[in-house]
LUMMARPA-955816 format. One record per atom (N, C-alpha, C, O): y, x negated, z negated. Coordinates in steps of 0.05 Angstrom, whole numbers, padded with zeros to 5 digits, always signed. Layout:
N
YXZ ...
// end
This chain:
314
+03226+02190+02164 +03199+02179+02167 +03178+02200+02159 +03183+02218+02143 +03149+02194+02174 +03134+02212+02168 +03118+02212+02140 +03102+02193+02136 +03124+02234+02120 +03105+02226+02092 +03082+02220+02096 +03070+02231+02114 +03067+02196+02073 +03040+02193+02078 +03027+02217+02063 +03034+02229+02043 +03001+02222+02083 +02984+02242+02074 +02951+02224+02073 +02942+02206+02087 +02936+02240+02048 +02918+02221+02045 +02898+02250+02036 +02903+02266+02017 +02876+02252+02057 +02855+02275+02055 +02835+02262+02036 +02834+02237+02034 +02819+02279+02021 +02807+02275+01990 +02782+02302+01997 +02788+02325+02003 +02761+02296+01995 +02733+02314+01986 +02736+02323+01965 +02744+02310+01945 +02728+02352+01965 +02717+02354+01928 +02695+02371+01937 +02685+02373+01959 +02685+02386+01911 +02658+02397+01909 +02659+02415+01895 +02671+02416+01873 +02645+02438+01909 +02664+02472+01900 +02639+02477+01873 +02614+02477+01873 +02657+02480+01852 +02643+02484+01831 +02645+02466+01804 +02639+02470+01780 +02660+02443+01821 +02666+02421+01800 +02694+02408+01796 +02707+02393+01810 +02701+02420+01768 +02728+02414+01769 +02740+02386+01768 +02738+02372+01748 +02750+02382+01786 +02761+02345+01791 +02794+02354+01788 +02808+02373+01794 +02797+02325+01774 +02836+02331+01778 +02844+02302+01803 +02830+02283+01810 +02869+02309+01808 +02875+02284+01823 +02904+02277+01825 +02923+02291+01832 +02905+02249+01814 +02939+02249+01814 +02945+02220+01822 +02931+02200+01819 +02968+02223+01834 +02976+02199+01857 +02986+02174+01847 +03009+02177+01837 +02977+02146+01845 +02987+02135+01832 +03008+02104+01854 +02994+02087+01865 +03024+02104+01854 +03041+02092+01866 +03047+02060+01860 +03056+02055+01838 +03044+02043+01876 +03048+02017+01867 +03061+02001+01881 +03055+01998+01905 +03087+01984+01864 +03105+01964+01887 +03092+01943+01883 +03081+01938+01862 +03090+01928+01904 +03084+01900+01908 +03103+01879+01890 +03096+01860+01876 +03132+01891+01897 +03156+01872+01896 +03165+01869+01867 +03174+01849+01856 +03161+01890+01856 +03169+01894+01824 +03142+01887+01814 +03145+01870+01798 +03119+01894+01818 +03094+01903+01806 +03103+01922+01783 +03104+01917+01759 +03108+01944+01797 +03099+01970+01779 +03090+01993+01786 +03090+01998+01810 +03079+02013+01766 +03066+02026+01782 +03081+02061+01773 +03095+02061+01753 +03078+02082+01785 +03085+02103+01776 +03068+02129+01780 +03061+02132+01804 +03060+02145+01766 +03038+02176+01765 +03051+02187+01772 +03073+02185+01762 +03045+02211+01801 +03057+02229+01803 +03036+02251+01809 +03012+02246+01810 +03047+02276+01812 +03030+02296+01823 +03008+02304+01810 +02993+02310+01828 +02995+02308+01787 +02977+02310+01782 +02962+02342+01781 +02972+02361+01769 +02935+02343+01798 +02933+02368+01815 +02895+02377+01801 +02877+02361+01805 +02892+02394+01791 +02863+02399+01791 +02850+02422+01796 +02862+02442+01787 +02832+02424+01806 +02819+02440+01826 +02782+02447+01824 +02767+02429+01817 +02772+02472+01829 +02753+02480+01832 +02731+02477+01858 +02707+02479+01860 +02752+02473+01873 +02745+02482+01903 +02728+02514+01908 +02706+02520+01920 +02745+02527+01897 +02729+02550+01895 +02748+02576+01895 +02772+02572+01891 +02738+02609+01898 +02758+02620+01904 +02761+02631+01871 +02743+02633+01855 +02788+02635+01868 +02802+02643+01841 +02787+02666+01827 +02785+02667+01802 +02775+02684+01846 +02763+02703+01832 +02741+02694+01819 +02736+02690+01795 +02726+02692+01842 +02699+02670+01838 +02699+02654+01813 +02677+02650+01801 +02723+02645+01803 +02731+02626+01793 +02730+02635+01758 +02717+02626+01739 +02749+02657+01762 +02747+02672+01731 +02720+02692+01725 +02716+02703+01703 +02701+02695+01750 +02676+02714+01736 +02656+02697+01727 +02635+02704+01715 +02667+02665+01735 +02636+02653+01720 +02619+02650+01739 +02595+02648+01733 +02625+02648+01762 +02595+02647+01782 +02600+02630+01813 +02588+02632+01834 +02623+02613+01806 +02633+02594+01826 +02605+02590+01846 +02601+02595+01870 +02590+02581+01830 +02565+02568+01847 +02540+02585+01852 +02519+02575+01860 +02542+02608+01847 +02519+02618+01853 +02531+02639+01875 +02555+02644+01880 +02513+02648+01883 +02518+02654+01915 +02511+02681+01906 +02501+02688+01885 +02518+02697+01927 +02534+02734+01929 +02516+02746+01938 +02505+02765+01927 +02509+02738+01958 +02479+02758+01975 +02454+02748+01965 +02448+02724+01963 +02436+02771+01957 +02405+02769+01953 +02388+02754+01977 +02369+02739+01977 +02402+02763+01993 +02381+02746+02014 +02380+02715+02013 +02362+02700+02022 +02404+02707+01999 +02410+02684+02007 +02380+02665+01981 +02369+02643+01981 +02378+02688+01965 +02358+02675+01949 +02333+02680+01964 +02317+02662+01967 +02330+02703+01973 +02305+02700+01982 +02298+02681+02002 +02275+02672+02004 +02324+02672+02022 +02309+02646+02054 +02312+02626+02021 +02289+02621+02017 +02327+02613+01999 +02319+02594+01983 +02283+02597+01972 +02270+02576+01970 +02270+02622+01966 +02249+02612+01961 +02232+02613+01990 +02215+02595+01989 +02230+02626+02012 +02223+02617+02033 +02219+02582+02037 +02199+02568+02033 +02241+02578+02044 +02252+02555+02050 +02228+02533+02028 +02210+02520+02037 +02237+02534+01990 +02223+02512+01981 +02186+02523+01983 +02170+02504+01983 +02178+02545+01984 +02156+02551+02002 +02144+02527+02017 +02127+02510+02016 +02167+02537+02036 +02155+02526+02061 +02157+02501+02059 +02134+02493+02064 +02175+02478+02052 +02180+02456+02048 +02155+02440+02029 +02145+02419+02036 +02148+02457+02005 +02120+02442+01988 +02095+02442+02002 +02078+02426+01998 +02093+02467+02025 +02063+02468+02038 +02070+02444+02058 +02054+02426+02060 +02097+02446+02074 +02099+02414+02090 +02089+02400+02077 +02065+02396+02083 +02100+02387+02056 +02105+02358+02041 +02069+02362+02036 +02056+02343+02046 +02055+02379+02026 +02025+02377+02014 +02007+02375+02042 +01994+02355+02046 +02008+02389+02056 +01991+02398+02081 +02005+02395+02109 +02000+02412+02125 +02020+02374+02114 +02037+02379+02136 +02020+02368+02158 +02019+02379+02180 +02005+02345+02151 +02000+02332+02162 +01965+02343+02182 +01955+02336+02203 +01957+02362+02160 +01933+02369+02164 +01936+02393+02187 +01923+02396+02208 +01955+02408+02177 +01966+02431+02197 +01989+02426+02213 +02011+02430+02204 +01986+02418+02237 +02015+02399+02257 +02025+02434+02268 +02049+02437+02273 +02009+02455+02272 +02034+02473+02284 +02055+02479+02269 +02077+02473+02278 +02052+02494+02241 +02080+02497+02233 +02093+02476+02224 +02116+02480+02216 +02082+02451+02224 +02107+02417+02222 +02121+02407+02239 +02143+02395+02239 +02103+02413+02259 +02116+02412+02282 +02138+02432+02293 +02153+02427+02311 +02137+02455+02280 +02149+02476+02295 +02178+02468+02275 +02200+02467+02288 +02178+02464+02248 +02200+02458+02233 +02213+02437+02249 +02234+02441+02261 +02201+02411+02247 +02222+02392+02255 +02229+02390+02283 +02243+02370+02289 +02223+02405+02300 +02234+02408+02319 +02252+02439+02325 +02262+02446+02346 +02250+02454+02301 +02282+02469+02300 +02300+02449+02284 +02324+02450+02289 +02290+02430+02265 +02313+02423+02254 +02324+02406+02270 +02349+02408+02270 +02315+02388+02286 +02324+02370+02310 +02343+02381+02337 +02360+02372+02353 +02329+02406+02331 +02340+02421+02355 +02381+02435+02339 +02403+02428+02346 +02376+02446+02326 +02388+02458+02309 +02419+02446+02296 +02441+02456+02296 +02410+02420+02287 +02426+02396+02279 +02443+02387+02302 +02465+02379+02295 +02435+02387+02332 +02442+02377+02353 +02463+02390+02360 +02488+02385+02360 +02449+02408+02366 +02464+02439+02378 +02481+02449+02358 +02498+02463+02371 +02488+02451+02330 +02505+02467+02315 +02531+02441+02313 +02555+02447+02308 +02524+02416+02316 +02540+02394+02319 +02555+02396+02344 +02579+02395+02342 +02547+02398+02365 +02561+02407+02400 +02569+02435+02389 +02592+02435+02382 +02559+02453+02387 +02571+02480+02388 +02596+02478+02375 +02619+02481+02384 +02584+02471+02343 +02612+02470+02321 +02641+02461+02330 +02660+02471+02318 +02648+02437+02358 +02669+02423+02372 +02675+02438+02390 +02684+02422+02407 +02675+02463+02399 +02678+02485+02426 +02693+02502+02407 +02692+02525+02417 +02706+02504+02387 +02729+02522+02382 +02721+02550+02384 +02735+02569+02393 +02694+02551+02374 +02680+02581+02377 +02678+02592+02348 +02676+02577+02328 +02680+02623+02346 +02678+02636+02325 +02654+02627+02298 +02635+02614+02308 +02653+02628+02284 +02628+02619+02268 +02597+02642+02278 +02573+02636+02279 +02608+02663+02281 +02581+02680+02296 +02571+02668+02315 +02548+02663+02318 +02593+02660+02331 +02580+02660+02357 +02563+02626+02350 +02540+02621+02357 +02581+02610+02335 +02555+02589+02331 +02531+02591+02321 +02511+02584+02333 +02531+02601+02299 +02508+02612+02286 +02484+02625+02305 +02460+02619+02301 +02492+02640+02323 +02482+02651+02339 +02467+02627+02366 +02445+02621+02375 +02491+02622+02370 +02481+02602+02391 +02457+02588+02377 +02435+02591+02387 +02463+02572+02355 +02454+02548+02340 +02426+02555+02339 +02410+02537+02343 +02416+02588+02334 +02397+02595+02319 +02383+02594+02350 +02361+02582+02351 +02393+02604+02373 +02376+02611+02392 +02358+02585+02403 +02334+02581+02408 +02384+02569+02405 +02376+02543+02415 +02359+02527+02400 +02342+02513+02412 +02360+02526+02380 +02338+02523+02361 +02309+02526+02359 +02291+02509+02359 +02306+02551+02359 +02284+02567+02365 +02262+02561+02388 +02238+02563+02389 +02285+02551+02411 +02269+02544+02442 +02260+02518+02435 +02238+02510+02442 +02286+02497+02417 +02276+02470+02409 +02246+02464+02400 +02230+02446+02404 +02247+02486+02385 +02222+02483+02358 +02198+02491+02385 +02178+02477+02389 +02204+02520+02404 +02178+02523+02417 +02165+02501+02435 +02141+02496+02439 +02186+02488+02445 +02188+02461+02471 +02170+02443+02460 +02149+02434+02470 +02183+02438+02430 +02165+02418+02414 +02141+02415+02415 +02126+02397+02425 +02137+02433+02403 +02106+02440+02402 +02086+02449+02422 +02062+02449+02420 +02104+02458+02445 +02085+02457+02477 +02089+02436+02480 +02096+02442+02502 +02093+02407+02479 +02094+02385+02484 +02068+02375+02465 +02048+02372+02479 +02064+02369+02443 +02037+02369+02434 +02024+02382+02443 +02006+02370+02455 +02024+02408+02444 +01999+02428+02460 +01988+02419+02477 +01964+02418+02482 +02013+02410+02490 +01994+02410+02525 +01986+02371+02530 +01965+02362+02541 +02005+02358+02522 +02000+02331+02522 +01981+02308+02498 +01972+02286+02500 +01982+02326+02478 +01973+02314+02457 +01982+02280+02449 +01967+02263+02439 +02007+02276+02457 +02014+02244+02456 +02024+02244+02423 +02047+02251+02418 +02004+02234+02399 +02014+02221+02379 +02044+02218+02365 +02056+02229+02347 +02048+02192+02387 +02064+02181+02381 +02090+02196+02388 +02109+02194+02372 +02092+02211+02410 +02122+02225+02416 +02122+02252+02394 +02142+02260+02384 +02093+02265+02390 +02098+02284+02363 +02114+02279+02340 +02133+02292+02332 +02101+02255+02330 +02117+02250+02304 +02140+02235+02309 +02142+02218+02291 +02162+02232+02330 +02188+02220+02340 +02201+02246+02331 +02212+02250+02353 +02209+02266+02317 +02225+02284+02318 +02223+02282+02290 +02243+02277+02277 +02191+02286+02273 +02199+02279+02239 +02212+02255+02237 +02230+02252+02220 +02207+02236+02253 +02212+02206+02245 +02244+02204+02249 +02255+02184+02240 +02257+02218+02258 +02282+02220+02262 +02293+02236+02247 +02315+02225+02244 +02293+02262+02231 +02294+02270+02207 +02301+02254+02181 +02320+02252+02166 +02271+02241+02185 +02267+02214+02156 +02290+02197+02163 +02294+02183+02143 +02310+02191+02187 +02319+02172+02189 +02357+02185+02185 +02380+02178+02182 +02345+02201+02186 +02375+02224+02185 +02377+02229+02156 +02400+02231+02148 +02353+02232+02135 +02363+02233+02101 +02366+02209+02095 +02384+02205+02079 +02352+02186+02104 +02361+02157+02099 +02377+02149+02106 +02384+02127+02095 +02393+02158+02127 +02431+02148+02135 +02455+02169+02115 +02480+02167+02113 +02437+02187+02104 +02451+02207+02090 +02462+02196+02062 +02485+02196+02051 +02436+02187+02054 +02434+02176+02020 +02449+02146+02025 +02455+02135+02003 +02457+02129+02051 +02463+02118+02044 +02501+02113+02055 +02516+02094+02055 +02504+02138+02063 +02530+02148+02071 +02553+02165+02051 +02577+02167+02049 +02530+02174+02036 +02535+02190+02005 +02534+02166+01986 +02526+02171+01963 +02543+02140+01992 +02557+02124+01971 +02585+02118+01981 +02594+02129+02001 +02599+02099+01966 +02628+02086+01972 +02625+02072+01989 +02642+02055+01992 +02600+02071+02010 +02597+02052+02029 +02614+02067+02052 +02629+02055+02068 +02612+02094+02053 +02621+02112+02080 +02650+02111+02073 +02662+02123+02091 +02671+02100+02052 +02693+02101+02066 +02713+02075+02070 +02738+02074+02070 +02691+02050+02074 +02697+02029+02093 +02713+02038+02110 +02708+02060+02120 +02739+02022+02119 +02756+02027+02145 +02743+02030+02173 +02751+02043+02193 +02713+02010+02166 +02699+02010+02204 +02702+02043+02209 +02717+02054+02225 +02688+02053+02194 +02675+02082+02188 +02695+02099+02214 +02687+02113+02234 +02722+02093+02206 +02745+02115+02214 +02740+02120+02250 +02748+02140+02263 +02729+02101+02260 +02713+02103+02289 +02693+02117+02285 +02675+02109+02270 +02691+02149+02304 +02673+02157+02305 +02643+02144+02317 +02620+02150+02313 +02658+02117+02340 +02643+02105+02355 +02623+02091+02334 +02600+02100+02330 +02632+02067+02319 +02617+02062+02300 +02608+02080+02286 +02585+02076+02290 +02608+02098+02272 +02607+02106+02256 +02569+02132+02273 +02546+02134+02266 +02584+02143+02295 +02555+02140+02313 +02537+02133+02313 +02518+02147+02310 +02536+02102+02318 +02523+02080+02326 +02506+02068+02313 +02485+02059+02320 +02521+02068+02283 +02500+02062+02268 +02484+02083+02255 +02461+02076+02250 +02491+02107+02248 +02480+02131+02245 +02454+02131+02259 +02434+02129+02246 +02453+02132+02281 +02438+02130+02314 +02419+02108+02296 +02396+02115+02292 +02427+02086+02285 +02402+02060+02281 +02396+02076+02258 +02372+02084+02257 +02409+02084+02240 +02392+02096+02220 +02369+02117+02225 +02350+02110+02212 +02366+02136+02238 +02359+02161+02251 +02338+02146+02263 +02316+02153+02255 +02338+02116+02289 +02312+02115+02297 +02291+02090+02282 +02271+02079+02292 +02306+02087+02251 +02291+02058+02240 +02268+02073+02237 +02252+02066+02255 +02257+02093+02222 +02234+02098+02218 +02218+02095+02233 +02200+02078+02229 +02218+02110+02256 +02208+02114+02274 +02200+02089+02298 +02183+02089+02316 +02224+02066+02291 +02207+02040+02307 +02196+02027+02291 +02183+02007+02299 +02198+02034+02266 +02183+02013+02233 +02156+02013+02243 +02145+01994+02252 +02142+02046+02241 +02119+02047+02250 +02116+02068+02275 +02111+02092+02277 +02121+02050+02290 +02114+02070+02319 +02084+02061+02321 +02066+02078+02327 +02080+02044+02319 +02040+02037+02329 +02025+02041+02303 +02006+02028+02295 +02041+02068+02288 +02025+02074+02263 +02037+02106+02255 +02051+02113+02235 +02026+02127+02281 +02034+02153+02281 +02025+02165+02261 +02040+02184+02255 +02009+02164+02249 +01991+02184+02232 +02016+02169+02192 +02025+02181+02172 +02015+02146+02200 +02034+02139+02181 +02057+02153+02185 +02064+02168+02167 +02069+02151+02200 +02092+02157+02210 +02098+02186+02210 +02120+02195+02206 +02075+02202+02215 +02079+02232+02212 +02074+02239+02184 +02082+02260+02175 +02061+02220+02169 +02057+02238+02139 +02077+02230+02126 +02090+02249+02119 +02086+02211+02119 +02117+02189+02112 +02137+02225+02125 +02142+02247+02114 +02142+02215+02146 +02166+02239+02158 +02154+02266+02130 +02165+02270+02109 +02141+02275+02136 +02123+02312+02131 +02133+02316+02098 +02144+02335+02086 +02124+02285+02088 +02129+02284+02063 +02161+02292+02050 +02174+02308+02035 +02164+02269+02068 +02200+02268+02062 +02217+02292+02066 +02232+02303+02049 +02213+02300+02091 +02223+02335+02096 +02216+02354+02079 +02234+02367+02069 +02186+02361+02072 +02182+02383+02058 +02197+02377+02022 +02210+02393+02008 +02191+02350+02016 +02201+02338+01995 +02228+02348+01992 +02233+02366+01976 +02244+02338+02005 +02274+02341+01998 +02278+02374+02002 +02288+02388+01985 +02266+02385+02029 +02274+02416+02027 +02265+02432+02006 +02280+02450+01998 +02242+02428+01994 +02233+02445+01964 +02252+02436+01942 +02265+02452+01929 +02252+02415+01939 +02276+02395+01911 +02296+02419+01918 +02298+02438+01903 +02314+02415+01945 +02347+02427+01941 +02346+02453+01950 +02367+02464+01956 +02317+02468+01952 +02316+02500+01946 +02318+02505+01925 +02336+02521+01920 +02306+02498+01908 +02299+02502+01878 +02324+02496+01861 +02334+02509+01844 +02332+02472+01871 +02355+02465+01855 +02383+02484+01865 +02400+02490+01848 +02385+02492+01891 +02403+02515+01889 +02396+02540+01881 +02413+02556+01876 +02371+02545+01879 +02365+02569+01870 +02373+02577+01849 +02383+02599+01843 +02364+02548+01829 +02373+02551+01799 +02402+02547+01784 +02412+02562+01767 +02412+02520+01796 +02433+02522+01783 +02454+02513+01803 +02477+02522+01802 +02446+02494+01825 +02469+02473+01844 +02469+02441+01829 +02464+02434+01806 +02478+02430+01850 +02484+02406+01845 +02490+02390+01857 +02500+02404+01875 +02495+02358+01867 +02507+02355+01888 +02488+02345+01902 +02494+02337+01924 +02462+02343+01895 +02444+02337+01912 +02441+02344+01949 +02434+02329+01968 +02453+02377+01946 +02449+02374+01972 +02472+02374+01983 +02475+02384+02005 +02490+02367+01971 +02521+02342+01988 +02507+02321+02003 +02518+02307+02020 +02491+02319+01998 +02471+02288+02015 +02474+02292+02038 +02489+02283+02054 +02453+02312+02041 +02447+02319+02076 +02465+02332+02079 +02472+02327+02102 +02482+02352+02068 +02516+02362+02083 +02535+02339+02087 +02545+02339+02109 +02542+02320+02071 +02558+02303+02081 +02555+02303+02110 +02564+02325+02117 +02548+02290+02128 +02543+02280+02153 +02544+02303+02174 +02542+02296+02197 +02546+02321+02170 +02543+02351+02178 +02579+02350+02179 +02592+02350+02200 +02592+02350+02151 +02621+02356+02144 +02627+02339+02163 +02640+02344+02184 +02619+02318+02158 +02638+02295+02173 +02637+02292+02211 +02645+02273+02224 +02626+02312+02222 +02614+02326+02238 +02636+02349+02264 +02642+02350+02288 +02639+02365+02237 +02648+02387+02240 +02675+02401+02234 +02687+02419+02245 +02681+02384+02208 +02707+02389+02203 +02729+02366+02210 +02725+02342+02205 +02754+02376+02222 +02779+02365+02225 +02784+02344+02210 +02775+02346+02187 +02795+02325+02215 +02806+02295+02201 +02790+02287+02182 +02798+02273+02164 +02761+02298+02187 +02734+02286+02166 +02740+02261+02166 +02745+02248+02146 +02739+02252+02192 +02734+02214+02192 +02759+02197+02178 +02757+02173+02178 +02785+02211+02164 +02799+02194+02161 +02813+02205+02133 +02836+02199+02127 +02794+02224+02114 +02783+02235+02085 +02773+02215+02074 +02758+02201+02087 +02780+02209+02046 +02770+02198+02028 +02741+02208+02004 +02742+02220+01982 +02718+02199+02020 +02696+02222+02012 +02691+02206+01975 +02689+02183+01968 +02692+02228+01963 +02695+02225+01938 +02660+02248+01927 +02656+02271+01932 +02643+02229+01910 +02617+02242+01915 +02610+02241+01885 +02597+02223+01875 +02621+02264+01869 +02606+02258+01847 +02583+02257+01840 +02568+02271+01853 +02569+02240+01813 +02541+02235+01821 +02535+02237+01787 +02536+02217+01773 +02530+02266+01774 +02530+02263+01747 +02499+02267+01739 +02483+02271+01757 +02492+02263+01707 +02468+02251+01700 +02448+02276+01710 +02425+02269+01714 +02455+02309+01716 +02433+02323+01723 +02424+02315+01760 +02402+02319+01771 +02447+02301+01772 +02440+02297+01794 +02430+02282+01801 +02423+02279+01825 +02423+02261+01775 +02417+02237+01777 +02383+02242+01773 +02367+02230+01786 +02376+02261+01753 +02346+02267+01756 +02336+02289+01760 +02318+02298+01747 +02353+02305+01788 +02339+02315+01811 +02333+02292+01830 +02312+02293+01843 +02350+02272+01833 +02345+02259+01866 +02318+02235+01840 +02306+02219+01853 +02315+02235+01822 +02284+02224+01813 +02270+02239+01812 +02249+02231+01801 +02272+02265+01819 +02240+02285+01807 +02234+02286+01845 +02211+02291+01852 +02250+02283+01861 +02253+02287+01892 +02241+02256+01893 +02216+02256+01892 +02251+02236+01894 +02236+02222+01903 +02199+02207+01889 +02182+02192+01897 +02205+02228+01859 +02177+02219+01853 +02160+02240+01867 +02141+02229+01878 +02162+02264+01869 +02159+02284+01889 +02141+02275+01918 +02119+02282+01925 +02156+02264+01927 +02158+02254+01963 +02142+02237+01954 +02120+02246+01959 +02140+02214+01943 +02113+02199+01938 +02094+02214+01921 +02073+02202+01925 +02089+02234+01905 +02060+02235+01901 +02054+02249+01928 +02032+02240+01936 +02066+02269+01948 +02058+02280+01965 +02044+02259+01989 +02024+02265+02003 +02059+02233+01990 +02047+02216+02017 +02026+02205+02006 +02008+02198+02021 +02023+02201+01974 +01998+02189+01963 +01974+02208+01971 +01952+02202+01982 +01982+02233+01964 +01962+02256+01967 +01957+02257+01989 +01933+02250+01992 +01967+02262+02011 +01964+02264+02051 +01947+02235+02055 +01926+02234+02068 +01954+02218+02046 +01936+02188+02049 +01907+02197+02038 +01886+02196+02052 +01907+02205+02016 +01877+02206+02011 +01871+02224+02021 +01848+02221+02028 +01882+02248+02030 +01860+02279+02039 +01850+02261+02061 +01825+02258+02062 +01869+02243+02085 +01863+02244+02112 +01849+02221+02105 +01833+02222+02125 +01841+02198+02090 +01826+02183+02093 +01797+02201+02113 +01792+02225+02114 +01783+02176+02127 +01760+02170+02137 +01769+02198+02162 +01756+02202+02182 +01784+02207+02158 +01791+02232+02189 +01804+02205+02212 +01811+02182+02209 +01802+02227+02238 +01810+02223+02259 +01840+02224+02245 +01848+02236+02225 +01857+02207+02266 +01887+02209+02260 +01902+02229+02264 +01919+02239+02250 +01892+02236+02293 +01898+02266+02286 +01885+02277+02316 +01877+02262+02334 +01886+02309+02318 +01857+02322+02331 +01862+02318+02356 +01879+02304+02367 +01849+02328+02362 +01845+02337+02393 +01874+02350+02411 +01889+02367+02399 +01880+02343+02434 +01900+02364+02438 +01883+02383+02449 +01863+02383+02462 +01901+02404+02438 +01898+02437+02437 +01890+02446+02461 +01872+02463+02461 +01901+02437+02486 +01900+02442+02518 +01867+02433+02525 +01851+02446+02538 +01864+02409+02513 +01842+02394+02524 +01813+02420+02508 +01794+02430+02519 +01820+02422+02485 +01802+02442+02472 +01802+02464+02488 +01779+02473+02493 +01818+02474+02497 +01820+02505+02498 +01800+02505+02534 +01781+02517+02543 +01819+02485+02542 +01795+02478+02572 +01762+02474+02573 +01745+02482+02588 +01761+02459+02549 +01732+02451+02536 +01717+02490+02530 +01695+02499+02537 +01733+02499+02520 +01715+02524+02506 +01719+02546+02532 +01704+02566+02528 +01736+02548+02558 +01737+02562+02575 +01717+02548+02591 +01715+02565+02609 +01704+02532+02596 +01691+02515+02614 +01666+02524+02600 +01652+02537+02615 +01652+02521+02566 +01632+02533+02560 +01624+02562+02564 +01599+02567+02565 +01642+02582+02567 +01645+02602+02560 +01637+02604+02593 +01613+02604+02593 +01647+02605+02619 +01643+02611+02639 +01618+02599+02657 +01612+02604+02681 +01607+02584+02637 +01583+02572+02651 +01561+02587+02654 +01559+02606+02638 +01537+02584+02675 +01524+02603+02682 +01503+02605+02659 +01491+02584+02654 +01499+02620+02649 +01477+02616+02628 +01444+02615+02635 +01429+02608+02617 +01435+02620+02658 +01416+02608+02677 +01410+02586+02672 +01387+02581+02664 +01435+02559+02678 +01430+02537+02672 +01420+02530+02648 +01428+02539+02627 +01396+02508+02651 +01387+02501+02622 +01405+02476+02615 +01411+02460+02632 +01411+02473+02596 +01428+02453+02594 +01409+02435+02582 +01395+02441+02563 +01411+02406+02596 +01395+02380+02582 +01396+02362+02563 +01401+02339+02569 +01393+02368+02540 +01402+02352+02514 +01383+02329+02512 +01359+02332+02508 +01400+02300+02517 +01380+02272+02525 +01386+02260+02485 +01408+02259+02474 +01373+02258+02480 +01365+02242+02459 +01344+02223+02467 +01335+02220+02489 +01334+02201+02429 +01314+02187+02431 +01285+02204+02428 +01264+02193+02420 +01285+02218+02432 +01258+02237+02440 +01248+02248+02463 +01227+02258+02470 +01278+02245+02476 +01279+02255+02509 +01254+02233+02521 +01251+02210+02512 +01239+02244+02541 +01218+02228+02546 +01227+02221+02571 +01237+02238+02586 +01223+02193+02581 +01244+02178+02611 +01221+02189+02624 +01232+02187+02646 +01196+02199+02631 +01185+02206+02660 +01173+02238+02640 +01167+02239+02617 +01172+02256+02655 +01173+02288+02657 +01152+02289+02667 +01152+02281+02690 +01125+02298+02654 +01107+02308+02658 +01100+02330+02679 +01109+02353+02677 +01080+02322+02702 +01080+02339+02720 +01057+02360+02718 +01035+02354+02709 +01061+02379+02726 +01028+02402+02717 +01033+02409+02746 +01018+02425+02757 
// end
């Protein structure tokens, strides 16, 4: 007969033990075997003391980039839509594509590579789509799907994700999919909500788990990797995701979500009494080539209440 095998998560940096515990129905007894504990980490790594901190300099420098860029989102995202826009539509793009690529049995370069290119066109597409159309509501459809992607995350990163339904990727899809577009039909006839809510949430969480890997790690950003793993790696869907959740992780994900709300409090008041949001860019840029080429000969007629209705004849 074939032995049972039973796949188990851990978390590189944190030492978990795991030992098998066996139970008859018929006797009711039970028996310990195997007892196994682990780093998830490499041995060397392991004895210099530095499991969790990462090898290349660069890797710190895209972390302060990255929480950079994520606090000017979360503060100003809303006020400045090119680079918000340009983010959540690489990460949309990016997420998609490294998910399809990752299942093609391709080298990790060549994904990376792919991932990054395709990406890049995502993020430009995006944002020529505001440019040129200026439609609201399909702008903020790519944050709003984001926001709906950390909210199926946080709630997949409990003991809820290893329910039996789960082991169907179909379900398991499907509802992902409702998670990903609740935001975004909550308030669809409330874009400017909807875009600062999203701006917040993204820049929010990306500054929190820069900083927090910068400094020390934690499992905070197991959140948004879960769903990624379960994605990408082999017999994910039929692993027993095991998520530890200890007291420093417990007040990063409160300084993150008090974070994410003072930022939407703050975007609510800057934009009070503003337009919801400007002009499209196309329609401007037509507006100021249309001034610019006009004959300057012409007098142009500025009608006000002083404009006089009959024109004096000499």
């Amino acid at each position: 007969n074939e032995k049972p095998r039973q796949w188990i998560t851990s978390t590189r940096g944190l030492g978990t033990a795991y030992k098998l515990i066996v139970y008859d129905p018929h006797t009711d007894t039970r028996s310990s075997y195997g007892l196994t504990i682990t780093y998830s980490c490499n041995s060397t790594h392991l004895s210099a003391g530095n499991c969790m901190k990462f090898t290349s300099p660069w890797i710190y420098v895209l972390l302060v980039f990255l929480a950079l860029y994520g606090l000017f989102i979360a503060i100003f995202g809303h006020r400045y839509l090119m680079p918000s826009f340009l983010f959540t539509g690489f990460l949309v793009s990016g997420l998609l594509i490294g998910i399809i690529v990752n299942n093609l049995s391709l080298s990790p370069a060549v994904c990376i590579s792919i991932t990054g290119v395709c990406s890049i066109i995502g993020s430009a597409g995006y944002y020529y789509i505001w440019w040129r159309f200026g439609f609201p509501t399909l702008s903020s459809l790519f944050g709003g799907l984001i926001t709906g992607y950390i909210l199926g995350s946080i709630v997949f990163f409990t003991p809820f994700s290893n329910l039996n339904v789960w082991d169907s990727d179909t379900n398991y899809a499907l509802v992902y999919t409702c998670f990903c577009l609740f935001p975004s039909a909550l308030l669809i006839f409330r874009p400017r909500i909807l875009n600062i809510v999203s701006l917040s949430v993204i820049g929010g969480c990306l500054a929190i788990i820069a900083i927090d890997s910068f400094v020390t790690g934690s499992s905070i950003s197991n959140i948004i990797m879960t769903t990624l793993w379960r994605q990408t790696i082999s017999n994910a869907e039929s692993a027993l995701w095991v998520n530890p959740y200890q007291v420093y992780d417990i007040l990063m994900a409160i300084c993150c979500c008090l974070f994410v709300c003072m930022c939407i409090g703050f975007q609510l008041y800057r934009e009070r009494g503003r337009e919801p949001f400007p002009e499209c860019p196309h329609d401007l840029r037509r507006l100021r080539l249309s001034q610019i080429t006009q004959p300057t000969s012409e007098a142009v007629v500025v009608f006000n209440e002083r404009t006089p209705l009959l024109s004096q004849i000499t």
